[in-house]
C-alpha positions in Angstrom: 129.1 105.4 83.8 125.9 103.7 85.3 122.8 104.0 83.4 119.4 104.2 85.2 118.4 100.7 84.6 121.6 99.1 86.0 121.7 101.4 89.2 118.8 99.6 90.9 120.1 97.1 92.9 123.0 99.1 93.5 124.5 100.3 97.0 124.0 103.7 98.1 127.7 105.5 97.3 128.8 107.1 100.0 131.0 110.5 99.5 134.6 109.4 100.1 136.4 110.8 103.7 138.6 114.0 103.3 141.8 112.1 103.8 140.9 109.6 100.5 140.0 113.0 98.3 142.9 115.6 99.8 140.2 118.1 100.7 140.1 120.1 104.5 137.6 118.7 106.6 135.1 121.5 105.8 133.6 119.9 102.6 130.2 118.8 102.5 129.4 115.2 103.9 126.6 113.7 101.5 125.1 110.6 100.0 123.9 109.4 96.6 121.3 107.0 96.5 120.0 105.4 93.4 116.6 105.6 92.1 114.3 104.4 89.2 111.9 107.1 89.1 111.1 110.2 90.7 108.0 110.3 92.9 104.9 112.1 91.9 104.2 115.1 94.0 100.9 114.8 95.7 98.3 118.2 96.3 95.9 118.5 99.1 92.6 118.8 97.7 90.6 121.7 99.3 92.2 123.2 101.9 92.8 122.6 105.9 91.0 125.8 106.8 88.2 124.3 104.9 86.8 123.0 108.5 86.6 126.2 110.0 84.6 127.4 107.1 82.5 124.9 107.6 81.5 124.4 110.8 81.0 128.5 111.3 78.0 127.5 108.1 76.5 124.8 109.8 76.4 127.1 113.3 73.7 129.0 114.6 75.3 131.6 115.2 75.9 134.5 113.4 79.3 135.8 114.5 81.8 134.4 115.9 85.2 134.7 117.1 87.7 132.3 116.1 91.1 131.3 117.1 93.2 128.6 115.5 96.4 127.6 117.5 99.2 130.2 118.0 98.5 131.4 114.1 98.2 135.6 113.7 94.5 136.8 113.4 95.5 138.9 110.4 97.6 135.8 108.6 94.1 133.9 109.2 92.2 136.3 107.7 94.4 136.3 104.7 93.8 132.7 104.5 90.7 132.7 105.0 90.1 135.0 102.7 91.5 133.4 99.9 89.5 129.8 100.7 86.1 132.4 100.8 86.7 133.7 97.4 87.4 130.1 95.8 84.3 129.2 97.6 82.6 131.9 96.3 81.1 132.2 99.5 81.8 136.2 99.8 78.7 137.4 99.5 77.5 134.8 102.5 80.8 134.7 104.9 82.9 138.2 105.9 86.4 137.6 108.0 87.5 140.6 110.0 89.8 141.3 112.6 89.7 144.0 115.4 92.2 144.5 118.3 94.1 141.0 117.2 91.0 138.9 117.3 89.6 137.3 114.3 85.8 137.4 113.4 83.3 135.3 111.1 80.2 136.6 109.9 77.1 135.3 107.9 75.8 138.5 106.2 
């Protein structure tokens, strides 16, 4: 058996064909690759409704209506929700949605 150290440098293995094995031909096709390390996961810092939140602070406006792509009104208020509260912006921001249409407001 390999250890870690000696499988760098090494060919990926490929899984050997039904025929080689004596399997049917419905077994899973797959390949191992070798690797020193595993690689750190990496977060998003903030979030990427962040931008709405923003931009609706630095408007004018009072209320607005907002749409984001093909994404539900109620899933963005969810969302948008959440990001309000971290913010602790909740006592300056209020999401709401009426007839499928999602709202901002500065209160």
């Amino acid at each position: 058996m390999l250890t870690m150290d000696e499988t760098e440098g090494q060919p990926e293995t490929v899984a050997p064909t039904d025929e080689q094995i004596g399997v049917d031909s419905t077994a899973l096709e797959f390949t191992l690759k070798p690797v020193s390390e595993k690689p750190k996961r990496r977060y998003r810092k903030g979030s990427k409704y962040d931008v709405v939140i923003d931009a609706f602070q630095k408007a004018r406006n009072k209320m607005v209506a907002v749409s984001i792509g093909d994404k539900d009104a109620n899933y963005m208020r969810t969302q948008l929700n959440k990001r309000i509260e971290a913010l602790k912006l909740t006592k300056k921001i209020q999401v709401s949605v009426v007839n499928s249409v999602l709202y901002l407001e500065k209160k």
